[in-house]
Backbone as ProteinMPNN parsed JSONL, in Angstrom:
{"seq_chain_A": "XXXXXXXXXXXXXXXXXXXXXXXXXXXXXXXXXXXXXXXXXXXXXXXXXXXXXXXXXXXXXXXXXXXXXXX", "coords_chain_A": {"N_chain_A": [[0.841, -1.171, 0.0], [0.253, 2.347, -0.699], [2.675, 5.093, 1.185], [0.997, 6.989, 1.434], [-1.57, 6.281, 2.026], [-1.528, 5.387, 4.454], [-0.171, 7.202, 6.251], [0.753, 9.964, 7.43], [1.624, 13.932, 6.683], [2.504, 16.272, 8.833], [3.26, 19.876, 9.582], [4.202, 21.804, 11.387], [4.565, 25.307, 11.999], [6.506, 27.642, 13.888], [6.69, 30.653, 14.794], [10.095, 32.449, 15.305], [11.512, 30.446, 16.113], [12.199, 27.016, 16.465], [10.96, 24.493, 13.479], [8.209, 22.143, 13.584], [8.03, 18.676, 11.709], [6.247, 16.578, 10.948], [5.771, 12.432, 10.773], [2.885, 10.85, 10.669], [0.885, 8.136, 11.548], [-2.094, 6.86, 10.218], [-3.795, 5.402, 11.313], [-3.747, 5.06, 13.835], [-2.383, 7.27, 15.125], [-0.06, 7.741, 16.355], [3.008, 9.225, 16.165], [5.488, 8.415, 13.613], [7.678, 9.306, 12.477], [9.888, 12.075, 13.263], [11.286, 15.769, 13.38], [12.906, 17.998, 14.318], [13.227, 21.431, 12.596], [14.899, 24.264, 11.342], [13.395, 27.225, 9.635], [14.239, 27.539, 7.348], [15.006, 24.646, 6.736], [12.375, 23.516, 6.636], [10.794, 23.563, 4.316], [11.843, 22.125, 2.159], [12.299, 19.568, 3.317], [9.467, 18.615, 3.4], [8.686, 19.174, 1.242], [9.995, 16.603, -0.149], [9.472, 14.594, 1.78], [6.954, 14.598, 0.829], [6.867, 14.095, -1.866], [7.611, 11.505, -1.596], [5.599, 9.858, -0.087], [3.659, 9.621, -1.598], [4.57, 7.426, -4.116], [6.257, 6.01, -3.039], [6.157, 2.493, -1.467], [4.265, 1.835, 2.144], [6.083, 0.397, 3.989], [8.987, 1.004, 2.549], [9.241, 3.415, 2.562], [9.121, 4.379, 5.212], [11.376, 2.77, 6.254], [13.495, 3.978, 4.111], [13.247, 6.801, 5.33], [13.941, 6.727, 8.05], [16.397, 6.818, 8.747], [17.216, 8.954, 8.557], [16.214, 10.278, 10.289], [16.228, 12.111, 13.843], [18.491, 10.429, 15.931]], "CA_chain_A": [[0.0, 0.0, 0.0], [1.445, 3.333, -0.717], [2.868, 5.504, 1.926], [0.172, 8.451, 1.836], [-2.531, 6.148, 2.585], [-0.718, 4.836, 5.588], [0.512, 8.108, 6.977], [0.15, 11.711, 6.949], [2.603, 14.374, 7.07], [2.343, 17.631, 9.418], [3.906, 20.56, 9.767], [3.645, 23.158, 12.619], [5.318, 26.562, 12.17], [6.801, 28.272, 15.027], [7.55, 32.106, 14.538], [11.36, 32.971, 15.809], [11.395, 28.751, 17.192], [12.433, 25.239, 15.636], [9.578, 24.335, 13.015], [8.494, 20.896, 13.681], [7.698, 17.925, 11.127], [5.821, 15.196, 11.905], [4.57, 11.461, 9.862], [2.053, 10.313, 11.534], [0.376, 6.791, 11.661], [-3.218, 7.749, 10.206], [-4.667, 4.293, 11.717], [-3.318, 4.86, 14.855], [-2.393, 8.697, 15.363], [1.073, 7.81, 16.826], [4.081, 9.811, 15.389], [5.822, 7.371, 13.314], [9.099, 10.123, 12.452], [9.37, 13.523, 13.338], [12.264, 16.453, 12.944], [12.616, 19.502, 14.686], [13.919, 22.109, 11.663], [14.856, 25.661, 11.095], [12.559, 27.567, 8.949], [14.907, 27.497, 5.929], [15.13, 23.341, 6.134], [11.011, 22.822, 6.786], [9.83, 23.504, 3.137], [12.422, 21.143, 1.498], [12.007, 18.229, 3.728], [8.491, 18.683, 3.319], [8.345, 18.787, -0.145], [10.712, 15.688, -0.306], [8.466, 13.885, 2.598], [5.256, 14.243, 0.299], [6.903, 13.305, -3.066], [8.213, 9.919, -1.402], [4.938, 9.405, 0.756], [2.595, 9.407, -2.827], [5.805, 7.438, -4.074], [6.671, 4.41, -1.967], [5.392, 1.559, -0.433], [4.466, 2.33, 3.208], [7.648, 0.241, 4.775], [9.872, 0.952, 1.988], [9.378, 4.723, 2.955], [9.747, 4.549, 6.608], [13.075, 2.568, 6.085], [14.374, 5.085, 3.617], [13.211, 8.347, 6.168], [14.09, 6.661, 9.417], [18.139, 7.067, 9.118], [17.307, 10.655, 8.225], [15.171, 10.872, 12.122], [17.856, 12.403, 14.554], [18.713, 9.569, 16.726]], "C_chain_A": [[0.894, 1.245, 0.0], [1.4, 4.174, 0.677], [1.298, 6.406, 2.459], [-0.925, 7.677, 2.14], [-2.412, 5.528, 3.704], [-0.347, 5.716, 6.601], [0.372, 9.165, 6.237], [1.202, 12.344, 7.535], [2.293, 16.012, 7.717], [3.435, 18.634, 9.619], [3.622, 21.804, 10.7], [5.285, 24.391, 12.35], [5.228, 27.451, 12.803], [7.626, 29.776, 14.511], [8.88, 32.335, 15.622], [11.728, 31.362, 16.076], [11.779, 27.913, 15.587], [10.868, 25.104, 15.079], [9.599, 23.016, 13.442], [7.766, 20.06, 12.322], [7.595, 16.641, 11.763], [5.74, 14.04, 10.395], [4.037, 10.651, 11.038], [1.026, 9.586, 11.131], [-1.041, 7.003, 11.444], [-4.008, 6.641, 11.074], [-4.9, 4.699, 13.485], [-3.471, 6.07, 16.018], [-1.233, 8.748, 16.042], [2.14, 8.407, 15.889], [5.147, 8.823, 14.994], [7.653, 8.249, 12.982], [8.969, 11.833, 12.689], [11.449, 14.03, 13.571], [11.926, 17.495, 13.54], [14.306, 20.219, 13.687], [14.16, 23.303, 12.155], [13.754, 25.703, 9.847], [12.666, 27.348, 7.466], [14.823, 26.088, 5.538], [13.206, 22.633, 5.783], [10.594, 22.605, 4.931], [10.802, 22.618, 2.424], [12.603, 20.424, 1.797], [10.607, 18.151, 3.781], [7.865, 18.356, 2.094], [8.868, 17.305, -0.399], [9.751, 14.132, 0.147], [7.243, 13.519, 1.617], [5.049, 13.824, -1.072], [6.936, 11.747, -2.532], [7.287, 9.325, -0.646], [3.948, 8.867, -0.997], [3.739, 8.073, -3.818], [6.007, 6.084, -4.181], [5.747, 3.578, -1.449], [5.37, 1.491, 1.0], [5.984, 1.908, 4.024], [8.586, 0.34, 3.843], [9.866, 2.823, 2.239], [9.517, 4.831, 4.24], [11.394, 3.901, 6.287], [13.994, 3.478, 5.399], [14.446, 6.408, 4.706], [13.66, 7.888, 7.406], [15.703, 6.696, 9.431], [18.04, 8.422, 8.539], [16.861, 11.391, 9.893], [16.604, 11.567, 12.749], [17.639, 11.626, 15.689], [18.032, 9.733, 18.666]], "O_chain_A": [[2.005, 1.282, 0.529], [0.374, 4.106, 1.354], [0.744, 6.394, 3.559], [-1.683, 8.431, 2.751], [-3.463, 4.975, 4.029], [-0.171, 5.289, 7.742], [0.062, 9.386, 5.066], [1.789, 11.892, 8.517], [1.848, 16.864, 6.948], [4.562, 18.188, 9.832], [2.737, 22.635, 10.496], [6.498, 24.238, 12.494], [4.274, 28.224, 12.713], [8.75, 29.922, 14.031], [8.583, 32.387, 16.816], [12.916, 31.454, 16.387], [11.687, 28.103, 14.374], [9.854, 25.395, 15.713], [10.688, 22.512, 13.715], [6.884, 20.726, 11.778], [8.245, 15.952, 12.549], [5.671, 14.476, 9.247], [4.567, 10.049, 11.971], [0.185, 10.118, 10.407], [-1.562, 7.397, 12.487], [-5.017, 7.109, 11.603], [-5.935, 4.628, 14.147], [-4.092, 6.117, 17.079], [-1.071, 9.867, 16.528], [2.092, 7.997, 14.729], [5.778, 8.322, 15.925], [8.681, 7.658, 13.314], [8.067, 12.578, 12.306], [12.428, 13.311, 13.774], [10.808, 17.993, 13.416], [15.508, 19.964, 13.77], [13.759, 23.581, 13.285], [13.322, 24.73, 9.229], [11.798, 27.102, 6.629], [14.621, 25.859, 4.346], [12.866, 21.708, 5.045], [10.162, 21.55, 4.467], [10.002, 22.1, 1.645], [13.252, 19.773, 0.98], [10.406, 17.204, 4.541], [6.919, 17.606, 1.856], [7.999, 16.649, -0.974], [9.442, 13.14, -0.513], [6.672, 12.428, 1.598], [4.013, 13.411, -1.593], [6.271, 10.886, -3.107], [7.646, 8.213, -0.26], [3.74, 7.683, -1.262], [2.882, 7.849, -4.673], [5.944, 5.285, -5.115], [4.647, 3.936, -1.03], [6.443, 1.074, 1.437], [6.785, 2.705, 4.514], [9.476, -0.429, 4.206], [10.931, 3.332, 1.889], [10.351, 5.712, 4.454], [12.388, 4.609, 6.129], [15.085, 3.782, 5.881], [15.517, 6.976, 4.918], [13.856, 8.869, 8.123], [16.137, 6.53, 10.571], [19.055, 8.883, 8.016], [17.087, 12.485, 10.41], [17.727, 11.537, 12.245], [16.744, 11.948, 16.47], [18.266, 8.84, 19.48]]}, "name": "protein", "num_of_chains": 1, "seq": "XXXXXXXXXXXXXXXXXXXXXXXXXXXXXXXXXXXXXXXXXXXXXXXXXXXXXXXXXXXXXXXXXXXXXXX"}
């Protein structure tokens, strides 16, 4: 099944603050990877996130994004 119907991707933007990015488990509602950015990195891991969610097959897209998570 592909990613995007598996998981959903959020984004919360914090004025002066770390933006955060979420994917989150739509079955479930648990945060399956998440990233706290600067403002400058949110819109190009975002865009990246939502080509490869429409894309991939749900666990062949968590395995590719999860050595990107910060440990």
């Amino acid at each position: 099944m592909k990613a995007n119907r598996e998981y959903e991707l959020l984004v919360r933007r914090h004025p002066d603050l770390t933006d955060q990015v979420e994917v989150v488990e739509i079955a479930t509602g648990e945060v399956a990877l998440f990233w706290d950015t600067t403002p400058a990195q949110t819109r190009r891991l975002a865009r990246a996130l939502k080509a490869d969610l429409a894309q991939l097959e749900a666990d062949e897209f968590l395995r590719r994004w999860r050595r990107w998570e910060p440990g």
